[in-house]
C-alpha positions in Angstrom: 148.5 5.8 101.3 146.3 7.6 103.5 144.8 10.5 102.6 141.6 13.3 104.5 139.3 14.9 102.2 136.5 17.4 103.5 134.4 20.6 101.8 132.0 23.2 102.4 128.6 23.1 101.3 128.9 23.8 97.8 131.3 20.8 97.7 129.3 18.1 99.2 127.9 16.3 95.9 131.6 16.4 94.2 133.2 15.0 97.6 130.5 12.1 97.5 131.1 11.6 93.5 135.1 11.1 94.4 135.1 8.8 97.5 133.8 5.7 95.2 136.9 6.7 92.6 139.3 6.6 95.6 138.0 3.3 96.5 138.5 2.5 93.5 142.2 3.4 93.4 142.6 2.0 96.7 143.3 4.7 98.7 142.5 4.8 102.4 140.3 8.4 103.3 139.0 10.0 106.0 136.3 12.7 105.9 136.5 15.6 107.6 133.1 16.9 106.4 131.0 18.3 106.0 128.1 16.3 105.6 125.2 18.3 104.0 124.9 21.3 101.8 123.7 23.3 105.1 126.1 26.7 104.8 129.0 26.1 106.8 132.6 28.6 106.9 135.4 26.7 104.8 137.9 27.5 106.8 136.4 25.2 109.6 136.7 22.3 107.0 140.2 23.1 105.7 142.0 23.8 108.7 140.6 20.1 109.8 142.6 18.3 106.5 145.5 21.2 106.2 146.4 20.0 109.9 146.3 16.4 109.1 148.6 16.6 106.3 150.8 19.2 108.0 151.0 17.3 110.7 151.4 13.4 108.9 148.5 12.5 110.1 147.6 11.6 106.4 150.0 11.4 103.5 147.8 14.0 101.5 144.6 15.6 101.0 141.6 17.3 99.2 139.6 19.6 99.8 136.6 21.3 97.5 134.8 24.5 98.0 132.9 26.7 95.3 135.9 28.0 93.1 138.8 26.2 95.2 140.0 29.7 95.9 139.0 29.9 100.0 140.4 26.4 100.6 143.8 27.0 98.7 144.1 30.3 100.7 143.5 27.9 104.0 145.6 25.2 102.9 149.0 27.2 102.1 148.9 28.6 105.3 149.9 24.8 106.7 154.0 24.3 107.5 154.6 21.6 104.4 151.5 21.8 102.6 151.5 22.3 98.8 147.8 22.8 97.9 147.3 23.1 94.0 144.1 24.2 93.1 143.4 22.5 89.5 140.8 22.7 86.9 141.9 21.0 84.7 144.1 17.5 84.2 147.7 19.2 82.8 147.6 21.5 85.9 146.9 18.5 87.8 149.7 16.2 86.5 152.4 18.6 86.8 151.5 19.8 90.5 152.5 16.1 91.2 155.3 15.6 88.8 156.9 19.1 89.6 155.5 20.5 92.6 155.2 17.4 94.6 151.6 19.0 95.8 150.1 16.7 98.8 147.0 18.8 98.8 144.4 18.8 95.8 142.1 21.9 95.7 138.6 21.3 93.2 136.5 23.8 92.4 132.8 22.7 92.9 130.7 25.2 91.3 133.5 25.7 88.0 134.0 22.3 87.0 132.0 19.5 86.0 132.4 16.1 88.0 133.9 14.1 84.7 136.5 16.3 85.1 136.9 16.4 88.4 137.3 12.4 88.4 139.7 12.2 85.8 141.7 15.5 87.7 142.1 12.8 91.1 143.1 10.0 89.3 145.5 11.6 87.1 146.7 13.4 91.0 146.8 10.3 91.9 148.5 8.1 89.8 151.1 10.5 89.4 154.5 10.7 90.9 157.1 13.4 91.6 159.9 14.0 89.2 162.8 15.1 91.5 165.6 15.7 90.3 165.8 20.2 89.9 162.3 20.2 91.2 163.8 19.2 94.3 166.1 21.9 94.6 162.7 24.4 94.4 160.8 22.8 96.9 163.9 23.2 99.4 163.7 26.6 99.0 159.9 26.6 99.6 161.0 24.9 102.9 163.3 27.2 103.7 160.9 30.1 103.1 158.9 28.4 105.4 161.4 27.9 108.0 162.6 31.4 107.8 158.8 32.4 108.5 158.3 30.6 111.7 160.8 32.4 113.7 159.7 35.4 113.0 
């Protein structure tokens, strides 16, 4: 599994706290930045990893901004991206096991990095139930699909 992760400013020290547990996890990222906590727009940094996924560049992503709000909002705007912004590990677990999300959202400034750690492994590790979750992401698709030609 591939996967991009990038942030704003205000989630620069999280970002650098999670690379070492996706190593651990052995999963293959790519940062899209940015690098320092030198203000920078967030919808620069998640257009760059909503594309990616969108595009299956990578397989998923994360992205981290202040409250996770601006980089959901960026993020749903991608054709095929299901960003769940998650503060907590239930919300995280059932975004994968129900919702199939490929895009994790943090929260930099509202959660502390213990929980932030244990919220990407839990994403991580695991897997979409199927099954009459399926039928409800179809529709999402076809919400989607209906969208575009307009």
């Amino acid at each position: 599994m591939k996967i991009a992760i990038g942030c704003d400013h205000a989630g620069v020290a999280m970002k650098n706290e999670i690379i070492p547990v996706l190593d651990g996890l052995k999963i293959e990222w790519e940062d899209f930045g940015t690098k320092d906590e030198e203000s920078v727009d967030y919808p620069d940094f998640g257009e760059k990893v909503s594309s990616a996924v969108s595009t299956g560049k990578v397989d998923r992503g994360i992205l981290i901004c202040g409250t996770g709000i601006g980089m959901s909002i960026v993020a749903n705007k991608f054709p095929g991206v299901r960003a769940a912004l998650c503060q907590e590990d239930y919300s995280a677990k059932m975004s994968r096991l129900h919702n199939n999300a490929n895009m994790l959202v943090l929260p930099g400034r509202v959660i502390e990095i213990g929980t932030a750690i244990d919220i990407v492994k839990t994403w991580f590790t695991t897997d979409f139930e199927g099954g009459r979750h399926q039928k409800r992401l179809d529709k999402i698709t076809a919400i989607e699909k209906k969208l575009k030609l307009k």
